[in-house]
N, C-alpha and C positions, 0 to 999 in steps of 0.2 A: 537478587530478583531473577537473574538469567536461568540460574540452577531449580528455580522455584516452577519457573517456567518450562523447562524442560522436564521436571519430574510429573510436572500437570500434564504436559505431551503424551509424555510413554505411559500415564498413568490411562489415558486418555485411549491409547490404544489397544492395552490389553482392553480395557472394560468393550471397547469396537468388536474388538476380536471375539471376545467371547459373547456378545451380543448374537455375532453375525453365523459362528458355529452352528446355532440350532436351527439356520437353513440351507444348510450345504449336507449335500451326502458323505459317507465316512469316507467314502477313496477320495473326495476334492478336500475330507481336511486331513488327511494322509498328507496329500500332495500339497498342502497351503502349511504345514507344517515345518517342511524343508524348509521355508522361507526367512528370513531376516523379521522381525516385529516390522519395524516400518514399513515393507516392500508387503507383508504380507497384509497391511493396514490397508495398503493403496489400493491392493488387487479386491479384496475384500469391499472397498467402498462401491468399486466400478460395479464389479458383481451385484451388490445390493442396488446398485440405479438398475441395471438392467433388470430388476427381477421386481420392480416398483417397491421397495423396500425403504425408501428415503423418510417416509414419515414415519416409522417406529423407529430408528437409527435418531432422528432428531429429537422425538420425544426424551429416548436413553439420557442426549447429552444436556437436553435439559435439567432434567430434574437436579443435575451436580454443578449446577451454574447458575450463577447471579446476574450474570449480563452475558444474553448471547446477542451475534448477527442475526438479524433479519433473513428471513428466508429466500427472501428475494437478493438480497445484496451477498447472499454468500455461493460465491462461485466454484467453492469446490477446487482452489487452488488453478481457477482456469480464468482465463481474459472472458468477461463477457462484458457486451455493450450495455452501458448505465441506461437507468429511465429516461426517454428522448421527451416526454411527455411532462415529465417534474418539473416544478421551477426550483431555483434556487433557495438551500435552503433544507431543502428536503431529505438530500443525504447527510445534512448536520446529526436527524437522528438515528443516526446507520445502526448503532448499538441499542437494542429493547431489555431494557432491566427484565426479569423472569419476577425477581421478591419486591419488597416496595417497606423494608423497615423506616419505622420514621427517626430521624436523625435527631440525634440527644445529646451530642457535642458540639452543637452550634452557638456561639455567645451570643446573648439575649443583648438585642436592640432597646433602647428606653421608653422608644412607642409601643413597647410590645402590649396589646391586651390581654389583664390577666382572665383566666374561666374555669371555669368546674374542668377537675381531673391535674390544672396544675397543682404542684406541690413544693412547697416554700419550708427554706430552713429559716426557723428564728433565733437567736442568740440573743440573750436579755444578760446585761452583765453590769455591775455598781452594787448598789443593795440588795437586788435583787441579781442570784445566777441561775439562768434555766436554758435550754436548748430542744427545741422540738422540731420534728420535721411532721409538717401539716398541708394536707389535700384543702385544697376551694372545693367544698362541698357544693352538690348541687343546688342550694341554695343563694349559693355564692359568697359566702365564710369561710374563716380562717380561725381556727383556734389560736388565740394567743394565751399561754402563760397566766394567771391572777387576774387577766382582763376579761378571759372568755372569748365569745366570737365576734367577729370584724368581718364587716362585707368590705366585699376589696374584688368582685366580680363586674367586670365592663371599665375595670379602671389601667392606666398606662401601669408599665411596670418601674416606668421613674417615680411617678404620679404615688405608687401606692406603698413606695419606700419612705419617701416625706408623710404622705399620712402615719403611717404606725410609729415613724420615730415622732409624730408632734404629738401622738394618742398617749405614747410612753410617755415621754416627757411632759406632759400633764396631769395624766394618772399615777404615773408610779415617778416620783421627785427619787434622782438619784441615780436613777437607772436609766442604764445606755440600751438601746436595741442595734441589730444589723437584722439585714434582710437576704436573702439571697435566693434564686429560680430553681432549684435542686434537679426537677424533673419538670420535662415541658408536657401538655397534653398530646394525644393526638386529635386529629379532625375527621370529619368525613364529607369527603369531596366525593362531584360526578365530572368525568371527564367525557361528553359524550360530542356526536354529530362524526365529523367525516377524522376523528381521531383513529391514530394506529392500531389501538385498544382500548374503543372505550369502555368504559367502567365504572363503578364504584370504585372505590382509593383510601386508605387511611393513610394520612401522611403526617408529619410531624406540624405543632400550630405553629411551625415557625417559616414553614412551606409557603412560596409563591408560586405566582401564575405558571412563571418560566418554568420553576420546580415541577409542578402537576404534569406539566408540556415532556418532561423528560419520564417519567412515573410512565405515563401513557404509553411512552414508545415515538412522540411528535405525532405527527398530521401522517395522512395516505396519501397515494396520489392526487387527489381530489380537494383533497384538505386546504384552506386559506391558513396562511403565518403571520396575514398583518388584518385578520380583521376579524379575530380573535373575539368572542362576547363572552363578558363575568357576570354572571346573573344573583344576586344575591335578595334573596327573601322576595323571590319570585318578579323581579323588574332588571332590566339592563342596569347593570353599576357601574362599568366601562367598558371600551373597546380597547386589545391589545394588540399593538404591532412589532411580530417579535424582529422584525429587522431592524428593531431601533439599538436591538439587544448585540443580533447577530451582525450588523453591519457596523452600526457606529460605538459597539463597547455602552450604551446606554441604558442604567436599570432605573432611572428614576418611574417610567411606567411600569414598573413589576409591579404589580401591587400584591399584598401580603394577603391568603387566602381566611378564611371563616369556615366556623363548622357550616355544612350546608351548601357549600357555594358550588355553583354550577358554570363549567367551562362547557360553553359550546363553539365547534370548530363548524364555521359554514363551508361552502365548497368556492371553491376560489373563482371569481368572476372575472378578472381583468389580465391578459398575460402580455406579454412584450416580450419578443426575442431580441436580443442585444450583441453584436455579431463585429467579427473584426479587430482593429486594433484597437481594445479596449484592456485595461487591466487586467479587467473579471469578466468576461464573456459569459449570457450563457440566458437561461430562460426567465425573467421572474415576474413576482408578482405586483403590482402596480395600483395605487389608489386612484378612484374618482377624481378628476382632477389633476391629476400629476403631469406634467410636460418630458417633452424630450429633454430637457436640461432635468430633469429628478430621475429619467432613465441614466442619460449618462453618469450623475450620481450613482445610482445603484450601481451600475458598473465599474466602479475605484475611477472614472476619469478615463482620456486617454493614453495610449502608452508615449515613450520618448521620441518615437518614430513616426508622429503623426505631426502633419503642419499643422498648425494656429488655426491658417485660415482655411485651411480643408472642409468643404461641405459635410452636410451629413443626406445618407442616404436611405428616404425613408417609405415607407411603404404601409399601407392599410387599407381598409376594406370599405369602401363608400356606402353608408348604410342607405342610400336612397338610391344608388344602381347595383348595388349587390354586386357590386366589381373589386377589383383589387387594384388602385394606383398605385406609383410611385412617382414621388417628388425629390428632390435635390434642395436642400435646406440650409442658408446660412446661420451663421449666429445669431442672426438679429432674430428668428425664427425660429429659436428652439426653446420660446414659450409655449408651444402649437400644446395641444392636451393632446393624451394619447387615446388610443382607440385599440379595444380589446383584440389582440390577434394581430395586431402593426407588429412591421420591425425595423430596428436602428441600427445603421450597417455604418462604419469607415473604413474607407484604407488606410495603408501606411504607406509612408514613403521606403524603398528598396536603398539599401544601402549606409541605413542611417545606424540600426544596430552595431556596436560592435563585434568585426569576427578576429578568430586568431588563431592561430598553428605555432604547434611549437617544437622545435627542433633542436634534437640535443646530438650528443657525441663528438665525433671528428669532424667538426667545423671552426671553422673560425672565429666566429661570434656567435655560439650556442644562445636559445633564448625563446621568448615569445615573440612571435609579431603578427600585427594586423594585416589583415587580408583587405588586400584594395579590391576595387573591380575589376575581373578580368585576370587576378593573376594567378599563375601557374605555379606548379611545383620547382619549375627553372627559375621563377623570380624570387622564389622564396632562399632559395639556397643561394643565388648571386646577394641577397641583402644580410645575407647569413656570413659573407666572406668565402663562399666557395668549401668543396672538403678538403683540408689537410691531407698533407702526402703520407701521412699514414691512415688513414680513414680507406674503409673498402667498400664502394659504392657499391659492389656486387650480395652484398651482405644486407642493405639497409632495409630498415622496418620499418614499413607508413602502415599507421593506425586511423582507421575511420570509423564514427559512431555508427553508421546507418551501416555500415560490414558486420560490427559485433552485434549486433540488435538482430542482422538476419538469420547469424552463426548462431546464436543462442536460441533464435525462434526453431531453426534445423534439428538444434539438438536435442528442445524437449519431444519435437515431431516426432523424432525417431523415439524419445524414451517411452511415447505413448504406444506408437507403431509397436516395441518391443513388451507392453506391459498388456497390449490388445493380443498379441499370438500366446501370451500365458492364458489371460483370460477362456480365449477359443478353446487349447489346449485342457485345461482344467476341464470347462463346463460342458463337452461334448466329447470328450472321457476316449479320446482318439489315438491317444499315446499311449500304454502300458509300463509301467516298473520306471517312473518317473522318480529318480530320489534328489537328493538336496546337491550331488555333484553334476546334474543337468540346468536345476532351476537357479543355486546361488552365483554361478560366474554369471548371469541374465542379469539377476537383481541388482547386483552391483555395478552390472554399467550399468541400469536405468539409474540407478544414485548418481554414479558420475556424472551422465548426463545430464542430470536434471541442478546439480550444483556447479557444474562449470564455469566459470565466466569467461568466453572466448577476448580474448582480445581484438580481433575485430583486422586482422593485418589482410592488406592488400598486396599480394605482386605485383613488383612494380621494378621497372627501369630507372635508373637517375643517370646513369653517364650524360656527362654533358654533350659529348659528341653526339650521342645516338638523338639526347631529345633537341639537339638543336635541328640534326640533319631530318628526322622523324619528327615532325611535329605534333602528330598523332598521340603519341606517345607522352607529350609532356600536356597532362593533365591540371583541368582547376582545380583549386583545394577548396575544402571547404572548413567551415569552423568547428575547431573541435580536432580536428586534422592532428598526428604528430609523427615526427620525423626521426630515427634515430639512425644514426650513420656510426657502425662498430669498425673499432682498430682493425687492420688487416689479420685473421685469424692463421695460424700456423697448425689446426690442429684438426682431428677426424673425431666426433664422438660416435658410440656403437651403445643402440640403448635399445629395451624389449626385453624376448626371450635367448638372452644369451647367457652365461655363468657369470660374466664378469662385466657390467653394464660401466664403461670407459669411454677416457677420452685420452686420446693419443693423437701422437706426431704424424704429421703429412709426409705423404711421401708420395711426390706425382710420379713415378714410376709403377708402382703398386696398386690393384683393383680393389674390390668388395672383399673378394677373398682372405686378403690380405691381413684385414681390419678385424675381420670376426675371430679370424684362429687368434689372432692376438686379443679377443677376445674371452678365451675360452673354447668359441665354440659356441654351435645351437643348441637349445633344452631340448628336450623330450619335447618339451610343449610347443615348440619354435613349429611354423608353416615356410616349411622351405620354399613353396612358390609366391609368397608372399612377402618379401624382402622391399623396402622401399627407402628411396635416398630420398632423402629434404634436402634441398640447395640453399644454398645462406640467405637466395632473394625470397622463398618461401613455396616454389614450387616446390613438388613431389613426382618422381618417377619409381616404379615399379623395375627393380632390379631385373634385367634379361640375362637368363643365361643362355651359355652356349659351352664345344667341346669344350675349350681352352680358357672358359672361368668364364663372368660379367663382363659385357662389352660396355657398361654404362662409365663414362669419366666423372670422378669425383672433382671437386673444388674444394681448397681449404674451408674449413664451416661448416661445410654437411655435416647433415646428423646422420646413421645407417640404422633405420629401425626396424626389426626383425618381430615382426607377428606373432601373435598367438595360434595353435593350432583351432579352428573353429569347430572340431571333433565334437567339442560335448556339447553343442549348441545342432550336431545333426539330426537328436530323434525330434525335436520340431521346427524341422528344417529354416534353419535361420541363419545357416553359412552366406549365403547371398547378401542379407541384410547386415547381419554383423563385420565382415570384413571393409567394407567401407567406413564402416561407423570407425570402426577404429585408426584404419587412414587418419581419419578426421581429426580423431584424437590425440594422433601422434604430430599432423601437424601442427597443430594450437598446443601442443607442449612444446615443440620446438620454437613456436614465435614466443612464447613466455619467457623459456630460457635464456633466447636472444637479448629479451629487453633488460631481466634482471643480469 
């Protein structure tokens, strides 16, 4: 599936690419040519939004697809904020089928009604052997065999198995029959009012309500999910509420569609925001009727962290002073009916959740442990047993989510930042004799960056003297936290542009100097004023020279990494932006290293 997936990708991007060719001039597909497929797919998409080229690009991918995203829900690979305005429910139908086949390998139910267009195998075998396969003509007949024709239209499909075998079994003495559904008909349905697309519909007769609901594409923004109308032979035939479907797993209201039959979607009348510590937070939709105890239903209940006896906090709009109250509601109280535009807020109580950090290495009782209130990275390591006399507290690695979360949002900033100066570059033709050894060392760090996943490591002090004396210092953790404390290191690694990317022996007598010749030596490609130590705790310093070699002091553990020259990134001046980006890079390879 993964490989099936990936040949859909790149299959996906030539057909982009060559979409996008016959708006670009010959020198920007000169220059978009140098590019990598993927990188040049990116640049190529950005290009087309600026140039308002987005809806023939979409039409393209339609035509080769059976279920795309909505146009609305497809972000283009970028964070945007969902409909604030939707209730729940609504992004259920994020995916709009494009084709609408009706489905012919569905096993037939015994209420199923038979009709004109189904087609039935017969087997007649004893005295008589015959085998036909026969359409319900419009009439509503069935050729059988020596008997002729059989209405069997408007009848169950269990219903009209026992008929033919008691027809046989009376006419023809001897002879066995079977029955079987070979091919189902189709139908034609309307799905209309505030539907995603509504329509006319041919769908298979074996198609329900829920089924049309998906056909469709669901409801729009506007759309009602629970008060759903089946119109059949021109009169209301029921009302559907599909949260019976989406919320509690419940299809006994599905009901099974007829040629003819008409879904109308009204526009949704009643909303309730639902806020707080609830399972399922969030907007939805609400019957005539319904109280705050069927809201908090809709919301899965409270979560773990809420008291019993915790009020509820609620608010609504006084239809006779056109004001907005709120009230403070107990249990006994949350039969109140709700009121369109109300909302049902609770807290939680702090502290109920569990948190935890986990600390491994040279410690004494490596492990997980819960985080109380209040404490510190020094309480964690004293319940830890303290670090082992071989453990190098000047080395350790604290990992935090809300670090890696910021290091990753930095990193695609900049892949955009760097895929914005090609773009400018390209389409305002400011560069000359642009070839593929200016544009490919680009493209592939925007790849890097945009596939990273930083580890998320903080600097940080643990000596126990420092954070008893500095209290400053000894920070609160938080959950998710992890600590890893490595063996005292004896060694220098030397990684970059050098001949020989090593790791050797310490030797605190010996500078930077020292480590590279025993390295090899710098590449061609090496930026001699760009030299930078990692320290084991995870700082970086920028190597100083002077006459008599580096005055920087190394510490077992450092890493020494030696830069790329940023030369072929000068004709669109991107030396400034690029040499930090790779800082960057070479840190969060160094904290990877550390942990594995």
């Amino acid at each position: 599936m993964k490989t099936f997936k990936n040949k859909l990708l790149f299959l996906s991007i030539l057909f982009y690419v060559g979409l996008t060719f016959s708006a670009v001039s010959q020198q920007q597909r000169d220059m978009l040519e140098q590019l990598p497929p993927d990188a040049r797919a990116s640049i190529l998409e950005k290009m087309e939004t600026q140039e308002s080229l987005t809806e023939e690009i979409e039409e393209a991918f339609e035509e080769g697809s059976s279920l795309i995203i909505r146009p609305e829900n497809d972000n283009n690979a970028r964070e945007e904020e969902e409909c604030p305005s939707c209730i729940f429910g609504y992004s259920f139908f994020q995916y709009s089928p494009t084709t609408f086949a009706p489905v012919s390998n569905t096993p037939v139910p015994a209420d199923y009604i038979l009709g004109p267009g189904d087609k039935l195998t017969i087997n007649l075998y004893g005295s008589t052997n015959r085998k036909v396969d026969s359409f319900i003509t419009r009439e509503g007949t069935v050729l059988i065999p020596t008997l002729g024709p059989v209405t069997l239209v408007g009848m169950k499909y269990n219903d009209a198995i026992n008929f033919v075998k008691e027809k046989v079994n009376t006419e023809l003495p001897g002879t066995e029959v079977s029955v079987s559904l070979k091919e189902i008909r189709s139908i034609n349905i309307y799905v209309l009012g505030q539907a995603y697309k509504p329509g006319k519909y041919t769908v298979s007769g074996l198609s329900t309500l829920s089924n049309a609901l998906f056909v469709a594409g669901g409801v729009n923004e506007f759309g009602s999910l629970r008060n759903i109308n089946l119109n059949r032979n021109d009169e209301l035939y029921t009302n559907y509420d599909f949260y019976e479907l989406l919320l509690r797993g419940k299809k006994n209201s599905d009901i099974r569609l007829q040629d003819g039959d008409v879904i109308f979607i009204p526009f949704i009348e009643n909303k309730v925001s639902i806020g707080g510590a609830f399972k399922r937070p969030g907007l939805y939709e609400f019957l005539p009727g319904e109280t705050i105890s069927d809201a908090i239903d809709l919301a899965g209940g409270f979560k773990s962290n809420v008291n019993k006896v915790t009020n509820i906090e609620y608010s609504y709009i006084d239809q006779d002073e056109f004001i907005r109250k709120y009230e403070s509601l107990s249990q006994e109280n949350f039969a109140t009916e709700l009121i369109n535009g109300s909302t049902v807020n609770i807290f939680s109580q702090a502290g109920i959740l569990p948190e935890v950090i986990k600390i491994s290495g040279e410690v004494a009782r490596p492990g997980e442990y819960a985080i109380r209130p209040g404490d510190t990275i020094l309480n964690i390591i004293d319940r830890a047993g303290g670090i082992t006399s071989t453990g190098f507290s000047e080395g350790a690695v604290f990992l935090r989510k809300s670090v890696a979360e910021f290091q990753k949002t930095a990193f695609k900033r900049s892949a955009d930042e760097l895929e914005q100066t090609i773009i400018d570059t390209i389409t305002k033709g400011s560069i000359k004799n642009i070839t593929e050894f200016t544009l490919t060392p680009i493209t592939s760090l925007i790849k890097r960056l945009r596939a990273i996943d930083p580890p998320g490591r903080m600097v940080v002090d643990i000596d126990r003297l420092t954070l008893k004396t500095n209290p400053a210092l000894n920070f609160r953790v938080q959950d998710g936290d992890s600590l890893f404390i490595p063996k005292r290191p004896d060694s220098i690694s030397v990684v970059g542009e050098v001949l020989n990317s090593s790791t050797l022996s310490f030797n605190p007598e010996e500078g930077v100097d020292y480590y590279l010749e025993l390295s090899g030596g710098l590449k061609d490609s090496a930026d001699k004023d760009k030299i930078f130590i990692i320290y084991p705790n995870g700082k970086s310093e920028l190597v100083k020279k002077s006459l008599f070699g580096s005055s920087n002091i190394l510490l077992p553990g450092s890493t020494v990494y030696v830069s790329r020259d940023p030369r072929p990134f000068d004709a669109i001046n991107l030396t400034q932006i690029i040499t930090p980006i790779l800082a960057n890079l070479a840190t969060t390879a160094a904290a990877l290293a550390a942990i594995d």
